[in-house]
C-alpha positions in Angstrom: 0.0 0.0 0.0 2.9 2.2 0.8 4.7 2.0 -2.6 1.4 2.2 -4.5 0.9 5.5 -2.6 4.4 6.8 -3.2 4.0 5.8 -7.1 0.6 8.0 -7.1 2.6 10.9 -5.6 5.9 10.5 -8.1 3.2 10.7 -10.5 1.2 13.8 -9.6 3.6 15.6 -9.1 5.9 15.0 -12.4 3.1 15.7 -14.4 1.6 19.2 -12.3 5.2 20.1 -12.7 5.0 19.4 -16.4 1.8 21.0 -16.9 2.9 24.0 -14.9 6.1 24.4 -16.8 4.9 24.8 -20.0 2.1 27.7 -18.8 5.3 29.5 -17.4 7.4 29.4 -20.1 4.7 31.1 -22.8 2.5 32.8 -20.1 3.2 36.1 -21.9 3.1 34.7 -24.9 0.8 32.5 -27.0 2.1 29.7 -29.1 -0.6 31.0 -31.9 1.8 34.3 -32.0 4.5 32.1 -33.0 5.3 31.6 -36.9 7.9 30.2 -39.1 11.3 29.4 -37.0 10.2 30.6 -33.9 6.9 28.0 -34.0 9.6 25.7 -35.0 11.9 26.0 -32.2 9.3 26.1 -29.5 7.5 22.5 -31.3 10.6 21.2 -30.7 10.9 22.7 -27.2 8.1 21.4 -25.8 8.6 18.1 -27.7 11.5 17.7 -25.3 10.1 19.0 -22.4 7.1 16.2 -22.4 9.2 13.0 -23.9 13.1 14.2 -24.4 16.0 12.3 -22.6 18.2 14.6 -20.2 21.3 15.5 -22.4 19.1 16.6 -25.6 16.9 18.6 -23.7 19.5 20.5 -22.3 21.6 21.0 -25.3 18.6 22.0 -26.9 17.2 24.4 -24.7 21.0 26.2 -24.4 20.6 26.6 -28.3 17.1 27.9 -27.9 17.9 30.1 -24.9 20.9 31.8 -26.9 18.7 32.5 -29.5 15.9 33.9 -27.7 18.6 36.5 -26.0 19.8 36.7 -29.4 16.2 38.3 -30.6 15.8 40.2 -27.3 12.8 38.3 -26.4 13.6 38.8 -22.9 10.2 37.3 -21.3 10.3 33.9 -23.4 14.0 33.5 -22.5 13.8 34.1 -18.9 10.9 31.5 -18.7 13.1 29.0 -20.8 16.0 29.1 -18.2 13.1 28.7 -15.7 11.8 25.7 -17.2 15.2 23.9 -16.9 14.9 24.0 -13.0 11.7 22.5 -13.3 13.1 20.2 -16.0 15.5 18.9 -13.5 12.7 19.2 -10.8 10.3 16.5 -11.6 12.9 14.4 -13.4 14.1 13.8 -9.2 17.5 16.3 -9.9 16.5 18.4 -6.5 20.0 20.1 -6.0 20.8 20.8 -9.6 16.9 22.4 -9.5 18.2 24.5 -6.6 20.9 25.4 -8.8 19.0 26.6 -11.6 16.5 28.7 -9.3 19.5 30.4 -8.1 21.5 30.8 -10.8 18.0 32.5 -12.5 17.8 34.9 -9.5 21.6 35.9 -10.3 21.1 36.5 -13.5 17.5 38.7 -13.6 19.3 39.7 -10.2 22.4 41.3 -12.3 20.7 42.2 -15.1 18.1 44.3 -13.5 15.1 42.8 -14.9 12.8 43.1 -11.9 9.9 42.3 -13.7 11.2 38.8 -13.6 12.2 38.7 -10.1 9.1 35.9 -9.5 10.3 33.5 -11.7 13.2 32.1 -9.2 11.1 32.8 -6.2 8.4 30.4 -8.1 10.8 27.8 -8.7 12.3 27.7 -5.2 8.7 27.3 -3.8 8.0 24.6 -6.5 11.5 22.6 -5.1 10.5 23.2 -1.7 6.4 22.3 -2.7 8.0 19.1 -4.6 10.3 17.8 -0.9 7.1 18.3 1.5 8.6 21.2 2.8 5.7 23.4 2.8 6.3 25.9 5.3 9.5 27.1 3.4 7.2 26.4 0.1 4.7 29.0 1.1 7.7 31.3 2.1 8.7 31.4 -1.6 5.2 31.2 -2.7 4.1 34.2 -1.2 7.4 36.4 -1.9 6.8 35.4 -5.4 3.7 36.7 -5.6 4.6 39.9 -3.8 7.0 40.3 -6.9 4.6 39.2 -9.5 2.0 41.9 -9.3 -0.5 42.0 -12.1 2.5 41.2 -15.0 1.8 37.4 -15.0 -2.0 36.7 -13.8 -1.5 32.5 -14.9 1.6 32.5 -12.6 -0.5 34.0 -10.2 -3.6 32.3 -10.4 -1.6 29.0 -10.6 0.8 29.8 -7.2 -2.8 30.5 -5.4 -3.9 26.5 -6.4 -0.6 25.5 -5.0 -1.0 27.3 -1.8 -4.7 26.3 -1.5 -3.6 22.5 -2.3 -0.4 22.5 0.3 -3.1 23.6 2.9 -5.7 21.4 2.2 -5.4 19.2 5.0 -3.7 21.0 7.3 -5.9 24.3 7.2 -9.0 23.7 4.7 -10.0 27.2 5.7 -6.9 29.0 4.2 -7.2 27.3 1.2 -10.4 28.2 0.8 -8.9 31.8 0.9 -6.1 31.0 -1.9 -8.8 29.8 -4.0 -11.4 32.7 -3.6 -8.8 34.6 -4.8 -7.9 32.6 -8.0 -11.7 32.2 -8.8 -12.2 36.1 -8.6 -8.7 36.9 -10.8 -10.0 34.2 -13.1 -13.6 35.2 -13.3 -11.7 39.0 -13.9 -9.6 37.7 -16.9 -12.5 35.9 -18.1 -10.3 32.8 -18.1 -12.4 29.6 -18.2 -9.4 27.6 -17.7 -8.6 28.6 -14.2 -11.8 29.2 -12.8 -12.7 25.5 -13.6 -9.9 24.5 -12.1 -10.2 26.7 -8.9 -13.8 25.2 -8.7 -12.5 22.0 -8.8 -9.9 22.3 -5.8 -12.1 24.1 -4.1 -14.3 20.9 -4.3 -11.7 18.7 -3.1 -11.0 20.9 -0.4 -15.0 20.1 0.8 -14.1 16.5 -0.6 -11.0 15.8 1.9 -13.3 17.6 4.9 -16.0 15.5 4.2 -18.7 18.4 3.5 -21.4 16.9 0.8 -23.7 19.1 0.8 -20.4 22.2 -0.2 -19.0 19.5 -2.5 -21.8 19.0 -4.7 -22.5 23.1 -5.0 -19.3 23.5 -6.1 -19.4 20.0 -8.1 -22.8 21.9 -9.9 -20.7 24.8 -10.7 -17.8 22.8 -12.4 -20.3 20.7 -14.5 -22.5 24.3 -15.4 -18.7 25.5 -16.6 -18.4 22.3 -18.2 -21.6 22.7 -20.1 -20.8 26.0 -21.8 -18.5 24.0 -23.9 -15.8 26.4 -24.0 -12.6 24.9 -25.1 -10.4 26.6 -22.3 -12.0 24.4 -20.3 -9.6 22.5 -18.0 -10.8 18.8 -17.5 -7.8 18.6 -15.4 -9.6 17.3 -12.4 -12.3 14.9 -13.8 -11.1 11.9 -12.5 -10.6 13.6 -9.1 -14.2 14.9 -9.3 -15.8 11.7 -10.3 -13.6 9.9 -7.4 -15.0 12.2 -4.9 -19.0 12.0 -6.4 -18.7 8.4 -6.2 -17.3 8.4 -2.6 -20.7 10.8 -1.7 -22.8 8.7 -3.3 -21.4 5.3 -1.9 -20.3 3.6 -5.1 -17.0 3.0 -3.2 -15.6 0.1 -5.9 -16.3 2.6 -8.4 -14.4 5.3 -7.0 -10.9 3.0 -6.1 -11.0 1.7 -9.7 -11.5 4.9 -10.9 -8.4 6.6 -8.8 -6.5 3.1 -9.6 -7.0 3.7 -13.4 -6.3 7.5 -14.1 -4.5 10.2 -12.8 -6.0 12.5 -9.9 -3.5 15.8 -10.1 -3.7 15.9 -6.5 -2.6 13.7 -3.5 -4.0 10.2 -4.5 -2.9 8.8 -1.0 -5.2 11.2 0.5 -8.0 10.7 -1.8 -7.5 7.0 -1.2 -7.9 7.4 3.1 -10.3 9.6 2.3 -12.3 7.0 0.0 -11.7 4.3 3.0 -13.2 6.3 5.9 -16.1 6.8 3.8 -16.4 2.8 3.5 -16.4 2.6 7.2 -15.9 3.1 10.4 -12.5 4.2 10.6 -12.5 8.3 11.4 -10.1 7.1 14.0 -7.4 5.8 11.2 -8.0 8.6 9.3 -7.3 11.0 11.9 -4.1 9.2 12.8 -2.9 8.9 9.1 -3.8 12.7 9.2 -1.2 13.1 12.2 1.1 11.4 10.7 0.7 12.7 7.4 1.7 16.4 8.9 4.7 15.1 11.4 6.0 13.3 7.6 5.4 17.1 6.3 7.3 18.8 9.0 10.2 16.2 9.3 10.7 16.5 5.4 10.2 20.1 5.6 13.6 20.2 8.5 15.8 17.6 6.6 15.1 19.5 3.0 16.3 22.8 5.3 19.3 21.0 6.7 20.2 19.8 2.9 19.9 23.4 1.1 21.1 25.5 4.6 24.2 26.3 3.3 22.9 27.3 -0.4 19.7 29.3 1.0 22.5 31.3 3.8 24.8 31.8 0.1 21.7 33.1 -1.9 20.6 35.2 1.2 24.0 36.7 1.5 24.3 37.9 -2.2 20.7 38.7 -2.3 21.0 41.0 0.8 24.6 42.4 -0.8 22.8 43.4 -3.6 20.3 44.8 -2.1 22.5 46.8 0.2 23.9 48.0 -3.1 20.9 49.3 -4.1 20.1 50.8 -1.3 22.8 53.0 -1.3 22.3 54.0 -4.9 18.6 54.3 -4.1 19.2 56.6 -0.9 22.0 58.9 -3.4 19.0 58.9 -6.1 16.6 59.7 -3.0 19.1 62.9 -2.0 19.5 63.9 -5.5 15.4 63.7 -5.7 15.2 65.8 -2.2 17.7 68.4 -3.1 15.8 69.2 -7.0 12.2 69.2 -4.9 13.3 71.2 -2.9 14.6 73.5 -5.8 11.5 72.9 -7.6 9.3 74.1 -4.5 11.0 77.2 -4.1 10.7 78.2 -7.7 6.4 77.1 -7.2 6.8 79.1 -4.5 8.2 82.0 -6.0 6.1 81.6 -8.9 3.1 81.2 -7.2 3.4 84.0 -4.7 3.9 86.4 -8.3 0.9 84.5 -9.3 -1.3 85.4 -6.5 -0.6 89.0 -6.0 -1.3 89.5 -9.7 -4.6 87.6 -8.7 -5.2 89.6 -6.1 -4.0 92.9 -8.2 -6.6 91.8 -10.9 -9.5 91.2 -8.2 -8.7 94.7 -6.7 -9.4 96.0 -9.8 -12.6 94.2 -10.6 -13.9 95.4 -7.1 -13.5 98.9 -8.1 -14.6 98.5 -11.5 -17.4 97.0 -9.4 -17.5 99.5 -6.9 -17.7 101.9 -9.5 -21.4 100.4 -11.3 -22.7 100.5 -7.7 -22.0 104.0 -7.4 -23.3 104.3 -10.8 -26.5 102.0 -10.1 -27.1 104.0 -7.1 -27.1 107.2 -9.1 -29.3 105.7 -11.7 -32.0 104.8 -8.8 -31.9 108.2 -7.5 -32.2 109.5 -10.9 -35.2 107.4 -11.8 -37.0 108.0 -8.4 -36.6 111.5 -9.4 -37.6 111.3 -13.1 -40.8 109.4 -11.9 -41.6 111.3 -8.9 -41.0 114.5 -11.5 -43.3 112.7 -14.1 -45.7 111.4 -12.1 -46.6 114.6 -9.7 -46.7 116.9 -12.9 -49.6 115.2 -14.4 -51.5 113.8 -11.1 -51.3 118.0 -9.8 -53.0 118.8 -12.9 -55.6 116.5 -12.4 -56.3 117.3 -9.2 -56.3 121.3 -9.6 -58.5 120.9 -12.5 -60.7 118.5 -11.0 -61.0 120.6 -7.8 -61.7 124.1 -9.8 -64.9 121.5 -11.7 -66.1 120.5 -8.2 -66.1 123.8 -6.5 -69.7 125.1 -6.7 -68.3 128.6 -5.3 -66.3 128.9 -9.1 -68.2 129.5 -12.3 -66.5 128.4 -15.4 -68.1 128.7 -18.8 -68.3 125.7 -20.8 -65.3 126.8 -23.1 -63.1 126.8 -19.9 -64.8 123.4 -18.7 -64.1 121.6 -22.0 -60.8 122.3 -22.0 -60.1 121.2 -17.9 -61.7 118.1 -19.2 -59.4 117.9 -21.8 -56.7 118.1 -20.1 -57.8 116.1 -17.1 -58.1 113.6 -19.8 -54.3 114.3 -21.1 -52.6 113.9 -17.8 -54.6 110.9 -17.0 -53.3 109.3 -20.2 -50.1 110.2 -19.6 -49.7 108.5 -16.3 -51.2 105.2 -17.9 -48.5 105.9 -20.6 -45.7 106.1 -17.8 -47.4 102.8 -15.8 -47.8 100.9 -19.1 -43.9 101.5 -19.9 -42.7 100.1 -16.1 -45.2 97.0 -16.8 -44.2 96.3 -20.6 -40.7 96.7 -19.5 -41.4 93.7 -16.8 -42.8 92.0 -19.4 -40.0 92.7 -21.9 -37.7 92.0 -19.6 -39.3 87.9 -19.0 -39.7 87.4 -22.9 -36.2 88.2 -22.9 -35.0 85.0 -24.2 -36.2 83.7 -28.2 -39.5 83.2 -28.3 -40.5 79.5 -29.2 -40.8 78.6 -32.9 -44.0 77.7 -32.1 -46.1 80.6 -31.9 -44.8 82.2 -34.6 -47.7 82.5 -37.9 -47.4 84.3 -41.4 -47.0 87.5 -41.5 -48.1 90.1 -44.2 -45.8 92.5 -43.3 -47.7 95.5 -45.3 -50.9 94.7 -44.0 -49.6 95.1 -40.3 -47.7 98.5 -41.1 -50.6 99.9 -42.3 -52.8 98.6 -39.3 -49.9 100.0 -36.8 -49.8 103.9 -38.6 -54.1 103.9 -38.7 -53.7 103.6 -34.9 -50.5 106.3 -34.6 -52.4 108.8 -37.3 -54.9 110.3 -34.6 -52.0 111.1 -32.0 -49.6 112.7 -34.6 -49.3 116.4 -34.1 -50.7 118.9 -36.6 -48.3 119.9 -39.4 -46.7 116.4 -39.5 -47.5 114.0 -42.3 -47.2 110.0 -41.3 -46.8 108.1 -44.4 -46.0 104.1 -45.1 -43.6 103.3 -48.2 -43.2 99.3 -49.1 -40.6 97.9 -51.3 -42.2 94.5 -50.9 -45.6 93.3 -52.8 -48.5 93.2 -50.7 -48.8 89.6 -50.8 -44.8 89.3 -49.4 -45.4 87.0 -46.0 -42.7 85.2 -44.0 -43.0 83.4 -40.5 -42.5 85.6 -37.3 -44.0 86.8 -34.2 -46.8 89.3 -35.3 -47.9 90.4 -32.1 -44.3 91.6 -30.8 -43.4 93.1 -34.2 -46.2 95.5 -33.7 -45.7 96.3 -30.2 -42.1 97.7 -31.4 -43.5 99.3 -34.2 -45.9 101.4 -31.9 -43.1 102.3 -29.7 -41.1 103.4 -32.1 -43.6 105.5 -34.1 -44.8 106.9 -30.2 -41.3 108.1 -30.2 -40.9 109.3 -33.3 -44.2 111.5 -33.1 -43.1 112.6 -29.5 -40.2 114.3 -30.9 -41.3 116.0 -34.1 -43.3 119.0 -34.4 -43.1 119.6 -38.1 -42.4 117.6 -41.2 -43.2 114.2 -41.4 -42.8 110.5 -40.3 -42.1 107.7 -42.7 -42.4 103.9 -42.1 -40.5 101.9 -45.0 -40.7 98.4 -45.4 -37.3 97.0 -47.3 -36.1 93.7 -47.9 -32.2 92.7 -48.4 -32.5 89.3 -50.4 -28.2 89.1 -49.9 -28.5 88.8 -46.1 -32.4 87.4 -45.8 -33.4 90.2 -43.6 -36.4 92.3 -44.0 -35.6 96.1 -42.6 -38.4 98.3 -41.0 -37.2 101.8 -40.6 -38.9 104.6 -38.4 -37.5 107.9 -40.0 -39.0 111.5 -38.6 -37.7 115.6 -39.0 -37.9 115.9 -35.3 -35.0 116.9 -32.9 -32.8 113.6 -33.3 -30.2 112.8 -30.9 -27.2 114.4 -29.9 -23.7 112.2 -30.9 -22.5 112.2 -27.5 -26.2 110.8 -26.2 -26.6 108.3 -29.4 -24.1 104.8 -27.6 -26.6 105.4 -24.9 -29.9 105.7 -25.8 -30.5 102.1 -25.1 -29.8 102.5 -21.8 -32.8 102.2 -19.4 -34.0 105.4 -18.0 -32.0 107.1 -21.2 -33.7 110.3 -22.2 -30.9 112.4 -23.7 -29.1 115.0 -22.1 -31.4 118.5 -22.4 -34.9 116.5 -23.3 -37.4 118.1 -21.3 -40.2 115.9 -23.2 -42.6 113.5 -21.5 -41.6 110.3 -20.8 -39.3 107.8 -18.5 -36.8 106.4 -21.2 -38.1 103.1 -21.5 -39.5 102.9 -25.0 -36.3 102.3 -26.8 -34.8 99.5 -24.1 -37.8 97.8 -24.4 -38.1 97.9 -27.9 -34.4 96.5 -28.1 -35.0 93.6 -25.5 -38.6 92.4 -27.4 -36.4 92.1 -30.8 -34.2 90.3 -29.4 -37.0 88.0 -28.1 -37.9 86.8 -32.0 -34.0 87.0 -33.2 -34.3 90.6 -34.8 -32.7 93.8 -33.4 -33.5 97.8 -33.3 -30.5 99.9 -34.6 -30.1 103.7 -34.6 -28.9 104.9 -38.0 -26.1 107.0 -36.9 -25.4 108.5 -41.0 -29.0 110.0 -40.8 -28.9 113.8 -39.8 -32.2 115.4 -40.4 -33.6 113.8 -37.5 -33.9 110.5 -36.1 -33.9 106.9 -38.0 -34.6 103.8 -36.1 -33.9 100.3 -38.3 -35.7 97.0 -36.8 -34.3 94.2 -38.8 -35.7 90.9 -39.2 -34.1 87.5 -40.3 -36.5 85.9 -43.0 -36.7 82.1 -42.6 
């Protein structure tokens, strides 16, 4: 029973080793990238590694490793020399192993090729993995992956099944951990291949324990895996699976024949006592063959230290030399880095304190530019609450001295006298709806101040609505002036727009216009540019225009013009600016025009 168990162990373990060699030696590197000679040389490679007798295997892989540095293909070549250690590994040549791992370390050691640091560190783990020494094993194991990072994820996933199977007896709970982790990296990378095979371990984990009812959920998820039929599939573990389902289910003939008859890729001598205590009553042996199975483990693990003492203390000595080395370089690089922050900070420093006061310089400024508008706002209130407290009395006195003189009984007035106080009663009381209607359509002018949806615009007949807008303005224009409409368009010209808001500028503008003009006339034209699209409506009168030193300004709210004594609030013209630009148009003042005043409202024609 002894011998057949060592022959199951020999035999695991050569062909894990096998199997594990070749995924380290083209981890980077798919044999599908390979053409021509290089497909060649690695055919013949692996041909050797699998069935090649010692001296042609290594005479081979010299050749192929020269070539490999040769090309500069630094990853495939380190791997190569790696895969001689595990050549000589599971072909029973422990020490020359050793020597391989450390002359690998040396080399990517001396070379500077950190990035291959974990390819020794593997190798010694594997050597110490292969001798039942697993407490040095893990050592390695777990430096190596420290090393690896996220440059070899197979090396990775595979050192986390080795950890998880070395502490599958001994702490089922750990490997459970190891596992996890290669399940989640492999579900990451999207690699079928070693998430079945995590599955699987993590089966014979629950297998070894003796939990069922965890075996078989994990046994579910290998066969699901199985089912998607993906060719990365690893079928690896079948025999082991089926052993263990057959132990759970009793069929305990079946299961020895079946780990008799096929390889297992894990301890068959524990899968075997395992198998037996499920046939009986023996917990008892199998706790004992567990006792001794880790006192075997630690007494290997101290001989296997005795043997490679003196070649671990020579490989720790050059390893900490080295590293002493580059320490000292590192802490000169560190001063060198220290001294040229130090410069660089000063210079931010410098920099940045130039930086700020122009900051602050600039802000400064702002603030009294901004200073400067509130003075200017604050003068433009008191201004308007004197315009409007000036505009406002004027008219209400009026109408209440005329008023009072027509309800005094004690005053006679003729009925000349009285038709003119009623008159002008009605005058001032129009006024002051003028001067209220201008505050509210400046409200509203000021909420329609954004374009006006598509939506409501209609077609316009833009002659019809200019006549319709001068019938209304003819019975307020003074005496003496003439108010006359020329077109250049055809009466039956239309485009889409905003009707309604091109006649509410209209009337402002003509209100203006006749405001101003005592004698001459008031044209409205109607012109249409076909080069730019745009129809042009211009308000021209013979009144007193605007000054040039007034005329950048007349937009302005409360704007009348410096020396206008006539009615009003200067609002019309900001209002009219603000509803063009409500329907994409805009109201100009036609600086070249000298005989009075020209206003230009320009629509876009869609």
């Amino acid at each position: 029973m002894t011998m057949s168990l060592r022959s199951y162990l020999n035999l695991i373990l050569t062909s894990i080793l096998l199997m594990v060699s070749v995924d380290i030696a083209y981890a980077d590197k798919t044999v599908a990238d390979l053409t021509g000679e290089d497909r060649e040389r690695f055919d013949k490679f692996h041909h050797l590694m699998a069935a090649g007798n010692a001296q042609e295997f290594y005479s081979y892989t010299k050749d192929y490793a020269d070539y490999l540095k040769k090309q500069g293909d630094m990853n495939l070549y380190y791997k190569l020399k790696c895969n001689e250690g595990f050549y000589a590994l599971h072909h029973g040549q422990l020490i020359q192993a050793m020597e391989y791992a450390q002359n690998l370390e040396k080399e990517v050691r001396d070379n500077k090729a950190s990035d291959y640091f974990y390819l020794p560190l593997g190798l010694m783990g594997d050597i110490y993995y292969t001798s039942h020494a697993s407490r040095q094993a893990e050592l390695f194991f777990t430096q190596a992956l420290n090393e690896v990072g996220d440059r070899d994820p197979k090396f990775t996933m595979r050192t986390y099944v080795n950890l998880a199977e070395m502490q599958s007896l001994k702490n089922p709970t750990l490997a459970l951990e190891w596992l996890d982790k290669s399940e989640s990296l492999a579900k990451e990378l999207k690699n079928i291949e070693y998430q079945s095979m995590s599955v699987a371990m993590k089966a014979y984990v629950f297998f070894i324990k003796g939990d069922s009812e965890a075996f078989f959920r994990q046994y579910d998820e290998y066969e699901q895996l199985r089912g998607t039929g993906d060719p990365d599939f690893s079928r690896r573990y079948d025999n082991m699976m089926a052993v263990a389902r057959m132990s759970f289910d009793r069929d305990f003939k079946g299961a020895l024949e079946r780990l008799h008859r096929g390889n297992l890729y894990v301890d068959s001598s524990l899968v075997a006592v395992r198998v037996l205590a499920f046939q009986g009553d023996v917990d008892e042996s199998f706790a004992a063959m567990k006792r001794r199975y880790i006192e075997m483990d630690s007494i290997n693990g101290l001989s296997q230290g005795a043997n490679y003492g003196y070649m671990s203390m020579e490989r720790s000595l050059i390893q900490s030399q080295k590293e002493a080395e580059a320490y000292k370089k590192k802490a000169k690089t560190l001063k060198n880095w220290l001294i040229g922050l130090v410069i660089a900070f000063l210079i931010i420093y410098i920099m940045g304190r130039r930086r700020l006061v122009r900051i602050i310089w600039a802000r400064n400024k702002n603030l009294k530019e901004a200073l400067e508008r509130a003075e200017e706002s604050d003068h433009m209130k008191s201004a308007f609450i004197s315009n409007m407290s000036h505009e406002i009395r004027t008219p209400l006195n009026a109408v209440a001295g005329f008023s009072e003189i027509l309800c005094n009984p004690e005053i006679e007035v003729g009925e000349e006298e009285k038709k003119d106080m009623q008159e002008r009663i009605s005058n001032n009381v129009e006024l002051i709806t003028s001067i209220v209607n201008e505050m509210l359509e400046l409200s509203k002018s000021e909420s329609e101040s954004n374009l006006r949806p598509d939506s409501e615009m209609e077609d316009v007949r833009i002659n019809q609505l200019c006549r319709r807008v001068l019938r209304l303005m003819v019975e307020k224009a003074n005496q003496g002036v003439e108010t006359r409409f020329m077109s250049k368009v055809t009466d039956d010209f239309s485009f889409r727009s905003h009707g309604a808001t091109i006649t509410r500028i209209l009337m402002h503008l003509l209100d203006n216009a006749q405001k101003f003009t005592d004698e001459g006339h008031i044209e409205l034209r109607c012109v249409y540019d076909q080069e730019k699209r745009e129809l042009n409506l211009m308000v021209t009168d013979t009144g007193i225009g605007i000054p040039e030193d007034d005329q950048d300004r007349i937009f302005d709210l409360f704007e009348k013009g410096s020396g206008n004594f006539k009615e009003g609030i200067g609002l019309g013209l900001p209002i009219c600016s603000r509803l063009a630009q409500s329907i994409g148009a805009k109201v100009t003042l036609d600086k070249t025009y000298k005989t009075g005043c020209r206003f230009v409202l320009s629509i876009p024609v869609k």
